[in-house]
C-alpha positions as CSV (number, residue, x, y, z in Angstrom):
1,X,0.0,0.0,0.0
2,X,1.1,3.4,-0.5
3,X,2.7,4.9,2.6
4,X,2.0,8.1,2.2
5,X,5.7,9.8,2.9
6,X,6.6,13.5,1.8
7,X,8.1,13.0,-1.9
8,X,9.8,16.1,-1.0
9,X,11.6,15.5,1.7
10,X,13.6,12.7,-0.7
11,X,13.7,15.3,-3.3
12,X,16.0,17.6,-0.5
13,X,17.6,15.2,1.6
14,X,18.6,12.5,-1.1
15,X,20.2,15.6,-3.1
16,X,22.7,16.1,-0.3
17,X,24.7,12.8,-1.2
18,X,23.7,12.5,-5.0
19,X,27.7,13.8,-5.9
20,X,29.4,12.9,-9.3
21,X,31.3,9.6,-8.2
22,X,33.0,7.2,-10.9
23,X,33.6,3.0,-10.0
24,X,32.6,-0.4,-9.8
25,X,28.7,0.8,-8.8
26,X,28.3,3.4,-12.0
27,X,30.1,0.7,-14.3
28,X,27.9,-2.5,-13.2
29,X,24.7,-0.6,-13.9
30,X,22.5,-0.2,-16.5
31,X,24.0,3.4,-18.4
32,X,22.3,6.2,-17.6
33,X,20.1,4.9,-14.6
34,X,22.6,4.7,-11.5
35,X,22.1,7.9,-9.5
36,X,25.7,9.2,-8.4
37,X,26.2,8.8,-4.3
38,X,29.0,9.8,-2.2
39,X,31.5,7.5,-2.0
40,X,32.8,6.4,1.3
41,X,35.3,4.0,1.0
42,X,37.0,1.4,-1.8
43,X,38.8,-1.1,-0.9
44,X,41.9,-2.4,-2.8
45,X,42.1,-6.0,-4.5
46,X,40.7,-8.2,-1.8
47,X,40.6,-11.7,-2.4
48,X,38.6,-14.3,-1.1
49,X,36.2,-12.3,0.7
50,X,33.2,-13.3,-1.6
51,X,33.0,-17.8,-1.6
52,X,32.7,-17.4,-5.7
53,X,35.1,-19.3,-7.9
54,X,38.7,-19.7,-6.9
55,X,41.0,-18.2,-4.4
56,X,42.7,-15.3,-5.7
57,X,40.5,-13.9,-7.6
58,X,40.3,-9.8,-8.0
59,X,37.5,-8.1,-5.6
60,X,36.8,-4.7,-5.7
61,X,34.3,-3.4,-2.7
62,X,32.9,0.2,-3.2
63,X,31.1,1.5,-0.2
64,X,28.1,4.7,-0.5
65,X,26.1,6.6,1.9
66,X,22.5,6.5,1.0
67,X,21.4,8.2,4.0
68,X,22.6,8.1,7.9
69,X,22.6,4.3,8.8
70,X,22.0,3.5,5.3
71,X,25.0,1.9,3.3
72,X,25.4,0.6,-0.1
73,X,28.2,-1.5,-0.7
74,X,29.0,-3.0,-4.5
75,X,31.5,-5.7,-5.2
76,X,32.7,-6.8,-8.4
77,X,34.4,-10.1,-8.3
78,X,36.1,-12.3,-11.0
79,X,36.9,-12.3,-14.4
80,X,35.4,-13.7,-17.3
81,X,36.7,-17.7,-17.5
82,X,38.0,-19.0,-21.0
83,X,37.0,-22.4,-20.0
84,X,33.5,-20.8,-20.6
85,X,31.7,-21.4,-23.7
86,X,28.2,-20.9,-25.2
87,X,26.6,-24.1,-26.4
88,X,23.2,-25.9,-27.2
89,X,21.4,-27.6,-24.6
90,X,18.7,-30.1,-26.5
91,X,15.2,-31.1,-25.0
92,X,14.6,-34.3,-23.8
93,X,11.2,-35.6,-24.6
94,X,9.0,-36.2,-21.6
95,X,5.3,-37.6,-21.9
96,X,3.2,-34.8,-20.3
97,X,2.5,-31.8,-22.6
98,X,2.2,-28.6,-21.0
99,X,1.5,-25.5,-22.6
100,X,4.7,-22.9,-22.9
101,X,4.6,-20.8,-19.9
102,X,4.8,-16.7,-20.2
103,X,7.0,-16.2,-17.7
104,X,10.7,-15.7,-19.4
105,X,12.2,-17.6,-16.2
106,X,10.0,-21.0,-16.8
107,X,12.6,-23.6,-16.8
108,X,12.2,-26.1,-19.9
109,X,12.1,-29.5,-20.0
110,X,16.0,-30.7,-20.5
111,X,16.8,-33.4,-17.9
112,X,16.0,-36.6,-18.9
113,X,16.7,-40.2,-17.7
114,X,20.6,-41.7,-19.2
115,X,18.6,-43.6,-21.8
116,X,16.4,-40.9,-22.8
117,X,19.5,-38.9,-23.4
118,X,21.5,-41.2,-25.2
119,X,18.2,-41.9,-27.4
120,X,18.4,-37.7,-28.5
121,X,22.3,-38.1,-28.6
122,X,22.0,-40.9,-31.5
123,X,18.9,-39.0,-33.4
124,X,21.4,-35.9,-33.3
125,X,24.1,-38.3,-34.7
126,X,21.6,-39.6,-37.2
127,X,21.2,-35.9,-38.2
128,X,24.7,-35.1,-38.4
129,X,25.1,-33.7,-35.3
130,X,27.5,-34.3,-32.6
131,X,26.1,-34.8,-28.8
132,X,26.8,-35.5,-25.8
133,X,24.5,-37.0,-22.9
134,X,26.4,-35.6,-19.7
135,X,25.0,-35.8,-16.2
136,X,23.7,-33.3,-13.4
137,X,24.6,-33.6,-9.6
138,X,23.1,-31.8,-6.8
139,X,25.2,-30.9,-3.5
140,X,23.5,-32.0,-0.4
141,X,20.9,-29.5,1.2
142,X,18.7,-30.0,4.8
143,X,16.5,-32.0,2.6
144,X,18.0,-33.6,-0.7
145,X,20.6,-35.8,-0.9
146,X,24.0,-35.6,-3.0
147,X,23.8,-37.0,-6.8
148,X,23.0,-37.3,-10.0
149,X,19.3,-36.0,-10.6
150,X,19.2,-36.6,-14.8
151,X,21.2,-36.4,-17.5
152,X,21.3,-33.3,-20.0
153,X,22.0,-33.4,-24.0
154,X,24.6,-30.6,-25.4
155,X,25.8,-29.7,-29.1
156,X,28.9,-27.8,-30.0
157,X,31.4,-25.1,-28.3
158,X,30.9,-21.9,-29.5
159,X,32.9,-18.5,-28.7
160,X,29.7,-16.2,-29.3
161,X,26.2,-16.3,-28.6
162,X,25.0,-15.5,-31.4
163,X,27.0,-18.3,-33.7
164,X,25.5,-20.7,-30.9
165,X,22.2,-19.0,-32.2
166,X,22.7,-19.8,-35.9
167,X,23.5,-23.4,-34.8
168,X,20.1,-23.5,-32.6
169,X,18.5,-21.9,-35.8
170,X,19.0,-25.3,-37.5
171,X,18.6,-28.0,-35.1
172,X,15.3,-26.4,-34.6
173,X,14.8,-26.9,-38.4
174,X,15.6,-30.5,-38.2
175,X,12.9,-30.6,-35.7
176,X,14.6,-30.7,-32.3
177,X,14.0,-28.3,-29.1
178,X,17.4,-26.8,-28.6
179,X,18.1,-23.3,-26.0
180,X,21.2,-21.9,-26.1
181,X,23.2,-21.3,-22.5
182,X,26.5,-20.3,-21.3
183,X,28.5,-22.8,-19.8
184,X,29.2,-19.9,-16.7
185,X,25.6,-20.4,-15.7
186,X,25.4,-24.0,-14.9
187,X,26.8,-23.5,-11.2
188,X,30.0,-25.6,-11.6
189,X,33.5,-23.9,-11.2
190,X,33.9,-20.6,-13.2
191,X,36.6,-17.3,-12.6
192,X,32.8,-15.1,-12.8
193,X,32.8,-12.4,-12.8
194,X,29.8,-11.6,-10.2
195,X,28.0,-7.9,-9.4
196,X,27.0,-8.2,-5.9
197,X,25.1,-5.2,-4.1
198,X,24.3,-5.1,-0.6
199,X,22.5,-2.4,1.6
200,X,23.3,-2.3,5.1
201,X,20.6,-0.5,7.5
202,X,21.9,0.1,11.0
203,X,19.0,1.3,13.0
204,X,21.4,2.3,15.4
205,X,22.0,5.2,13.1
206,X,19.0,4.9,10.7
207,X,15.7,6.9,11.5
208,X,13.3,5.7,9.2
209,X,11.7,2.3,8.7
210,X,11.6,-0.8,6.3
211,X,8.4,-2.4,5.3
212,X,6.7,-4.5,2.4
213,X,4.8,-2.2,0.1
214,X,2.6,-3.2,-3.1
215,X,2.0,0.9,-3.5
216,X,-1.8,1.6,-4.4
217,X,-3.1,-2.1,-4.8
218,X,-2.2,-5.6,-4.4
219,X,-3.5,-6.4,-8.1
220,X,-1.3,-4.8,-11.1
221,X,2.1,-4.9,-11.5
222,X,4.8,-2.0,-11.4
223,X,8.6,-2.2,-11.4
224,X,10.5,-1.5,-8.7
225,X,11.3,2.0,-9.4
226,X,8.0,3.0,-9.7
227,X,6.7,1.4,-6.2
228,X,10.5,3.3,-5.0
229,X,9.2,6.7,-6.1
230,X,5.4,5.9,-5.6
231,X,6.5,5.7,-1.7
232,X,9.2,8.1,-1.1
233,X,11.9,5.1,-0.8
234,X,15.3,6.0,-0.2
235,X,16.6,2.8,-1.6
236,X,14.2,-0.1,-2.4
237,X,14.4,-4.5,-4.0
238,X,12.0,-6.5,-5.4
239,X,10.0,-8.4,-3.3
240,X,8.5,-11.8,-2.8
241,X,6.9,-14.1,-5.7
242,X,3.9,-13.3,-7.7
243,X,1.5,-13.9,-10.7
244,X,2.4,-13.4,-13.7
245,X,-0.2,-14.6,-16.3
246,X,-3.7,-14.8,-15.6
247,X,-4.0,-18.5,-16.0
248,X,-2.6,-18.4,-12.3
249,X,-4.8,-16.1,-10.7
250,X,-4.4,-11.8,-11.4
251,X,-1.3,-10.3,-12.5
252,X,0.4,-9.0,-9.9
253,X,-1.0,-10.4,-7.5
254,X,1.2,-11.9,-4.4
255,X,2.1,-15.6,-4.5
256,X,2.3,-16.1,-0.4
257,X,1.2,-14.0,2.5
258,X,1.5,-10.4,2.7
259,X,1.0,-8.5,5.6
260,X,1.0,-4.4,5.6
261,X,0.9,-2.5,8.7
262,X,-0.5,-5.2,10.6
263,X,-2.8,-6.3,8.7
264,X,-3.3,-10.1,6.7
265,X,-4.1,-9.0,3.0
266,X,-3.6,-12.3,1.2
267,X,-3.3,-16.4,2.5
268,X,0.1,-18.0,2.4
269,X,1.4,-20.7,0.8
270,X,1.3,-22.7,4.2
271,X,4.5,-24.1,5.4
272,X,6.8,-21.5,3.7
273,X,9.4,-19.3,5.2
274,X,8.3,-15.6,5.0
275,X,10.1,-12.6,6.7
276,X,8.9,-10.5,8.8
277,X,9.7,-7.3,9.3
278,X,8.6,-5.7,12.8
279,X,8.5,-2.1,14.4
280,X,9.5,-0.6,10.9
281,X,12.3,-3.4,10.4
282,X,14.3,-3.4,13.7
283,X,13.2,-6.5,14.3
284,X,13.3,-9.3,11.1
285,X,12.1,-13.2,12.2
286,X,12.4,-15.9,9.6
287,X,9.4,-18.2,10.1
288,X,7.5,-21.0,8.4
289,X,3.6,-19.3,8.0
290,X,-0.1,-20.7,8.2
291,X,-3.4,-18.7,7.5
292,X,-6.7,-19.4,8.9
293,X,-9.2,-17.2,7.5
294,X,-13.2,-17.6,8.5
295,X,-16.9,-16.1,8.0
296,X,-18.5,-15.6,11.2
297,X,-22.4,-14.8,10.8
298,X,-24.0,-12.9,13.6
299,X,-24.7,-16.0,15.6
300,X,-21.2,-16.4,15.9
301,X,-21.1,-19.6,13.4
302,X,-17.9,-19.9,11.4
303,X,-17.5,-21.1,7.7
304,X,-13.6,-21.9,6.4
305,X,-12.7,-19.4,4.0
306,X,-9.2,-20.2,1.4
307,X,-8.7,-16.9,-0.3
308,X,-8.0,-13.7,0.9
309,X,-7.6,-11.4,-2.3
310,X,-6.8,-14.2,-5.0
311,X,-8.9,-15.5,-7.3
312,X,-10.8,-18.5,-5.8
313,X,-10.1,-22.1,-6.9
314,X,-6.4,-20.7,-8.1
315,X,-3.5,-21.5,-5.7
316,X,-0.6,-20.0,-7.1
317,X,2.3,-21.8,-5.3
318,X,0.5,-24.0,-3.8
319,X,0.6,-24.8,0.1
320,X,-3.2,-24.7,0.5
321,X,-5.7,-27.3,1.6
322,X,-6.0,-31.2,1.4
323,X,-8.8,-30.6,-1.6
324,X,-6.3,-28.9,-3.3
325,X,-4.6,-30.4,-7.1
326,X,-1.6,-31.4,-7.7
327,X,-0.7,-31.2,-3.7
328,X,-1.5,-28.7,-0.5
329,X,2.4,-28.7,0.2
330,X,4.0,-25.6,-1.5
331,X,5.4,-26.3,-4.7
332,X,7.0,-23.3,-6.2
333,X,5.9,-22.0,-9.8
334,X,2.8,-24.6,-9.8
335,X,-0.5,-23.2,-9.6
336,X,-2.8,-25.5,-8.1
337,X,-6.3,-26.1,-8.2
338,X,-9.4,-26.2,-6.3
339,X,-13.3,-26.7,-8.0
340,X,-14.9,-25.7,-4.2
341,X,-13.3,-23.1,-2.5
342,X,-14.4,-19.4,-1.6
343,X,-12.4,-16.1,-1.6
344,X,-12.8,-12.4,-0.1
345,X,-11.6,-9.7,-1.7
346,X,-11.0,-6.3,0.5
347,X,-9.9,-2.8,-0.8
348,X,-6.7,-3.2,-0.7
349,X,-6.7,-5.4,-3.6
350,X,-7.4,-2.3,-5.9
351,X,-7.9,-3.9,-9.3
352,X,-10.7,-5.2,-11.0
353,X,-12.0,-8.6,-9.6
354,X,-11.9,-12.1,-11.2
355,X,-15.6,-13.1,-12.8
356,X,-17.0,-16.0,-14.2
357,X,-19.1,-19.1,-12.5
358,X,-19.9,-18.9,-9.2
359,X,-21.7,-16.4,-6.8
360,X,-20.8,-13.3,-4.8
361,X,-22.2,-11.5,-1.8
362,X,-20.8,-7.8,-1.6
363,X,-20.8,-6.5,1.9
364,X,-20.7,-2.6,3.0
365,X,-18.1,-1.0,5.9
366,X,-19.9,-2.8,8.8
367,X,-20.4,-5.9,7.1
368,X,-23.8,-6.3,6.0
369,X,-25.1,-7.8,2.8
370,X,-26.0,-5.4,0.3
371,X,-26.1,-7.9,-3.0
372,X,-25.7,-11.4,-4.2
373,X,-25.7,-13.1,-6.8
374,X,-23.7,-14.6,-9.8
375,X,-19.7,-12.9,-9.9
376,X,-20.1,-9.8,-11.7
377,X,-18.9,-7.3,-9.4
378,X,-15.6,-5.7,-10.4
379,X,-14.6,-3.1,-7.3
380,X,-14.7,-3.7,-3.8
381,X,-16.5,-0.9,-2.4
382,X,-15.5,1.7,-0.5
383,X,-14.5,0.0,3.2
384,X,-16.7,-3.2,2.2
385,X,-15.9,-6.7,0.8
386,X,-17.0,-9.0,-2.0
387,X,-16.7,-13.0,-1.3
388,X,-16.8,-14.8,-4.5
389,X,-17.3,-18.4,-4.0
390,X,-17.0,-21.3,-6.6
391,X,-18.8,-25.0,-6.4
392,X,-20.1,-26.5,-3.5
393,X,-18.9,-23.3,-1.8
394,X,-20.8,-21.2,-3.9
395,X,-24.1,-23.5,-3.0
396,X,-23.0,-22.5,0.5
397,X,-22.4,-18.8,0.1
398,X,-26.3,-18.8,-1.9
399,X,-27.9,-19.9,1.6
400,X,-26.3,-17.5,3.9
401,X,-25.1,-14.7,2.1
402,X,-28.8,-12.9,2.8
403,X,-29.1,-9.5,2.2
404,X,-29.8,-7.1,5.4
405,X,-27.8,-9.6,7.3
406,X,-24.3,-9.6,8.7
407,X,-21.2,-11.0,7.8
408,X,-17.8,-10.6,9.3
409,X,-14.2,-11.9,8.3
410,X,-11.4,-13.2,10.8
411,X,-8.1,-14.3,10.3
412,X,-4.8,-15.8,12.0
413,X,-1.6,-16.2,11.3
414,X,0.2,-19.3,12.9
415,X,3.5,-20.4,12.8
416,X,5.4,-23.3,14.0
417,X,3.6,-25.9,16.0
418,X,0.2,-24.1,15.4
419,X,1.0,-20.6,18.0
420,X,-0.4,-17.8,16.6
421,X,1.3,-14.7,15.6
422,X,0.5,-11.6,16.2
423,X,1.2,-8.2,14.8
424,X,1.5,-4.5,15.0
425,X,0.7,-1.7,12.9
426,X,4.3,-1.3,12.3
427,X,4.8,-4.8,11.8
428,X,5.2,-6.3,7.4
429,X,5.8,-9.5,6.1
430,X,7.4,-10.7,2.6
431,X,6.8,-13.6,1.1
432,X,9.9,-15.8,-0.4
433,X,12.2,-18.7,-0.1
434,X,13.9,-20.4,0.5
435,X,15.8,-19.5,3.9
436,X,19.2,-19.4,2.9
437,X,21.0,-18.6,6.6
438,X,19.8,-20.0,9.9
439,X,22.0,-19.1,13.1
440,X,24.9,-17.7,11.3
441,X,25.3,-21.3,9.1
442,X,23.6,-21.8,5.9
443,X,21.0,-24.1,5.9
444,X,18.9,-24.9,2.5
445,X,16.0,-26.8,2.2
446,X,15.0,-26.4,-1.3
447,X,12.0,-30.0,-0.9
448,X,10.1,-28.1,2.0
449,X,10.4,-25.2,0.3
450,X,8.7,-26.6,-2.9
451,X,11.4,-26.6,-5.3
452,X,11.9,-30.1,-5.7
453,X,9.1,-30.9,-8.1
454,X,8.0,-35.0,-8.8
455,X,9.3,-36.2,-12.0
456,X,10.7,-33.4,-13.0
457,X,14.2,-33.0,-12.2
458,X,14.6,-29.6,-14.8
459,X,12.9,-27.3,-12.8
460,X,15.4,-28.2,-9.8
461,X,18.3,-27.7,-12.3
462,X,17.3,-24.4,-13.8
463,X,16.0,-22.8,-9.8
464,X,18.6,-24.1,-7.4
465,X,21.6,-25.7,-9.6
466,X,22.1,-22.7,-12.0
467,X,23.0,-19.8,-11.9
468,X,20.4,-17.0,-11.8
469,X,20.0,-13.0,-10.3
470,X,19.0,-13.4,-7.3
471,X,17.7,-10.9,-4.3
472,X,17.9,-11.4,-0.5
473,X,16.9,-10.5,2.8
474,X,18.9,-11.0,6.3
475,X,20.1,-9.7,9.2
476,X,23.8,-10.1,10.6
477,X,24.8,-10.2,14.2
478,X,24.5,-6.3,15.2
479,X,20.8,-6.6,14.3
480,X,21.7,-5.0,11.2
481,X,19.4,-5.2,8.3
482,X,20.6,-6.8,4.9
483,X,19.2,-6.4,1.4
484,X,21.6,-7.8,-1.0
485,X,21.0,-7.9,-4.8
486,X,23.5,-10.3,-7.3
487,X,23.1,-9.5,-11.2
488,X,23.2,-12.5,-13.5
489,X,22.4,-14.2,-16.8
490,X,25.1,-11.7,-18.7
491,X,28.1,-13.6,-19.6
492,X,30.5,-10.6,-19.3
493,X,29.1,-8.8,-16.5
494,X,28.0,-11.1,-13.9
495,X,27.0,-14.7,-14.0
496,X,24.2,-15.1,-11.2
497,X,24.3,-17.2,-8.3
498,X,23.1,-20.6,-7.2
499,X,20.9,-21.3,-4.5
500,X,23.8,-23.1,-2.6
501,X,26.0,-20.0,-3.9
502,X,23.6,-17.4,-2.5
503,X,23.5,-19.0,0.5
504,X,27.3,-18.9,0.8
505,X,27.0,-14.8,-0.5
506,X,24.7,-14.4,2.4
507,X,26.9,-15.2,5.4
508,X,29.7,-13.8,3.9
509,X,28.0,-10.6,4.2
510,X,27.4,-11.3,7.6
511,X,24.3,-12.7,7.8
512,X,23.1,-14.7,10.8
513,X,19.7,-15.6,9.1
514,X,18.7,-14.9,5.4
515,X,15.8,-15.5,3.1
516,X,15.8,-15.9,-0.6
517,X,13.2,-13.1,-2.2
518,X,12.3,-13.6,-6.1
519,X,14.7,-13.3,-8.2
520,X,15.7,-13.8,-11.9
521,X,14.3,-10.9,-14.6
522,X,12.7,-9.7,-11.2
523,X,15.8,-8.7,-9.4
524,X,16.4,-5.2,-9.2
525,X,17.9,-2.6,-6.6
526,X,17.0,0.8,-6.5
527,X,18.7,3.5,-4.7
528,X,17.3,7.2,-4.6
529,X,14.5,6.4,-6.8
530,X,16.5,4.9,-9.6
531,X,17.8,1.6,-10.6
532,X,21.0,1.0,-10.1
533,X,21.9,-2.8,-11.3
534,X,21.5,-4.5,-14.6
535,X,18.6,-6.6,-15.1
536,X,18.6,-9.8,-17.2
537,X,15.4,-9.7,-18.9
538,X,16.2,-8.4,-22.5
539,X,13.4,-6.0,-22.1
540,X,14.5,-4.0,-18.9
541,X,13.1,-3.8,-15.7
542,X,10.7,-6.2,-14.8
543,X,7.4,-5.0,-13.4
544,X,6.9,-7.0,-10.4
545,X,4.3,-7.6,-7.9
546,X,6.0,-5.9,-4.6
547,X,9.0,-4.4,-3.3
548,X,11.0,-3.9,0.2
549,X,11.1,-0.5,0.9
550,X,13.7,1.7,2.7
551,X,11.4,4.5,3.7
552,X,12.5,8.0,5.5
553,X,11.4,9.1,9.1
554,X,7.9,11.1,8.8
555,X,9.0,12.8,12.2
């Protein structure tokens, strides 16, 4: 939501360090989008102080002043490797068909069993191509064990991307699935180089506060510079996961639990870590989140409620109920199904709401029934509510959504062994995953965290094995806050992290816990209301669903 903070006041104050500055920071962003901030401090060569590639490698840390308390620190690390190549990575057939997904970080089908691959490697031979069937390994995490997980086809070594292009051009010809990928990405040894950005907030020093924010509305979808400025921020990442195409609920909308100033606006994916940021981000906590959510009539009966400002019968991410399809764990990027299920929309959710079979009841500010009937409103009104029910649920919502009467919605939040959590009206939560950093040590757990996905060992390889742009959230043993940003997916600039990798980044930094926030095209920092890194999707900036804000004092 939009917080409501004197754009002026960032106009002034902000001015005071914007000073003409050259160095790693200016270099490693996009040209003509870093804003210029007083630099502070650069150290010399330093190696070994990011876990990345070999020992010895060239670091370079440049250290800004955003505001009092507020420090951005870049580090370039690395060199470009001449072991690294561009080459062709070929599909493996599978035997479900699923229909391309929009998102531009979808992971493709390319693992395969050893046969399967050494089936594609003779068609390629067959075709006069030469291929190899070479196998995938997974470290151990909390919750997966060491070893091979499938076996991968690749064609060719080629010193450009777009000759491995060309090549792609005409295996596609001769009817097979090829994507092209640089060897740097696949999260096995590499010289880099890496882009690593990290704000430190020390509210020691630091007046303001840190929240969630999804600026005007929860539906919609805005970049991170726009939700920056919208809000005032001082400096400001990407936030937790989200939908992207409608065939998983409304764009924009949150994938997980939000909470703004105190307040549940959306069910989480139950069972997933989320942070929480409380009293303004002084204090962060790490936890594994439930939602309850129930009608209560005016004789005090309840009725279970699965939706809080989603589109009912679509779970994006999973972690629901035991009615729900494929699963009710969270599996990440799944969107799961439910034909019975009811949803209440509040205002927060801004947009226009999701129609078609089912029934409504729209309630007024003190909770009585104005209308029902079939879903065709498309605004929450003014302090009011709509529930939209589908199914048996929408059988149920007929019968006691009755005009004239009263209707009113309560929530919990529960974590851990089912204790309820409670929060203040200073108090935000993010969505994400997976936690990266536990009591100063990194512990992953990418299966309870929905990344492990049945029979289908490519998703794991593209999310946790590779390398990707990630962001991340922690705090290190002073109680200082951390927002850390790595570029990736751009061969000569910075080749992303892995989930084991960005785990690793995290406590280097200091971290003593740490969350993974969305990542990929989404990552983006953004300091004095412009963005300062180099995204990966070919288009720009992503338009996102939320963003962690750094916000000034109001005092």
């Amino acid at each position: 939501m939009k917080q409501g903070v004197r754009r002026g006041w960032l106009a002034g104050a902000a001015a005071l360090t914007l000073l003409s500055t050259t160095g790693t920071a200016a270099r490693a962003a996009t040209p003509g989008t870093a804003p210029a901030l007083a630099e502070t401090g650069r150290s010399a060569t330093n190696p070994g102080s990011l876990p990345l590639g070999p020992a010895g490698l060239a670091e370079t840390r440049t250290t800004q002043d955003v505001a009092p308390g507020v420090t951005l620190t870049t580090i370039t690390r690395g060199r470009v490797s001449p072991d690294d190549y561009w080459t062709i990575e070929v599909g493996i057939p599978t035997s479900s068909d699923v229909p391309p997904s929009p998102d531009p970080d979808a992971v493709t089908a390319v693992l395969g069993t050893h046969t399967a691959a050494d089936a594609v490697v003779a068609q390629l031979t067959a075709a006069g191509w030469t291929g190899q069937a070479q196998p995938v390994s997974t470290p151990a995490f909390a919750d997966v064990k060491a070893g091979v997980i499938g076996y991968r086809v690749r064609v060719g070594r080629y010193a450009t991307q777009d000759a491995a292009n060309a090549a792609a051009k005409q295996l596609k010809a001769a009817r097979f699935k090829p994507s092209v990928v640089y060897t740097g990405f696949d999260g096995d040894s590499t010289t880099g180089p890496w882009v690593v950005r990290a704000l430190t907030i020390d509210f020691h020093r630091f007046r303001g506060s840190v929240a969630e924010s999804h600026d005007a509305t929860l539906a919609g979808r805005r970049t991170t510079t726009q939700i920056a400025q919208d809000t005032g921020a001082l400096a400001a990442v990407n936030g937790g996961f989200f939908v992207i195409s409608e065939n998983d609920g409304v764009p924009g909308d949150t994938a997980g639990i939000v909470v703004e100033h105190g307040r549940l606006l959306h069910d989480a994916t139950n069972g997933r870590v989320a942070a929480i940021l409380r009293d303004g981000g002084r204090r962060v906590e790490l936890k594994k989140l439930w939602t309850g959510i129930d009608l209560v009539d005016e004789h005090g009966r309840t009725h279970r409620v699965e939706g809080l400002n989603r589109t009912p019968g679509v779970i994006r991410d999973c972690g629901g109920d035991a009615e729900d399809s494929p699963t009710s764990l969270p599996r990440h990027d799944v969107t799961c199904t439910d034909p019975n299920e009811m949803a209440v929309f509040t205002p927060e959710f801004g947009g226009p709401l999701p129609t078609g079979p089912g029934t409504e009841a729209v309630l007024d500010a003190h909770g009585t029934v104005v209308s029902a009937g079939p879903r065709t409103t498309t605004s929450v009104p003014a302090g009011g509510q709509v529930i939209e029910a589908i199914g048996t649920e929408a059988s149920w919502l007929g019968e006691h959504a009755v005009v004239g009467h009263r209707l009113r919605l309560r929530t919990q939040i529960t974590g851990p062994g089912g204790r309820t959590v409670r929060f203040g009206p200073n108090d935000s939560v993010v969505n994400g995953g997976p936690q990266l950093v536990t009591d100063g040590r990194v512990a992953i757990a990418p299966q309870a965290d929905g990344l492990v996905h049945p029979d289908d060992p490519s998703f794991y390889y593209g999310w946790v094995l590779r390398r990707n742009p990630r962001t991340m959230i922690g705090t290190d043993r002073r109680g200082r806050l951390l927002l850390a940003e790595a570029d990736g997916r751009q061969a000569s600039l910075s080749q992303g992290l892995s989930i084991a990798e960005t785990g690793q980044v995290m406590k280097s930094l200091g971290a003593v816990q740490a969350m993974n926030l969305d990542g990929g095209g989404s990552s983006t920092m953004v300091v004095g209301g412009q963005m300062i890194n180099s995204p990966s999707d070919a288009t720009g900036q992503r338009p996102v669903g939320d963003a962690v804000v750094v916000l000034p004092s109001r005092r």
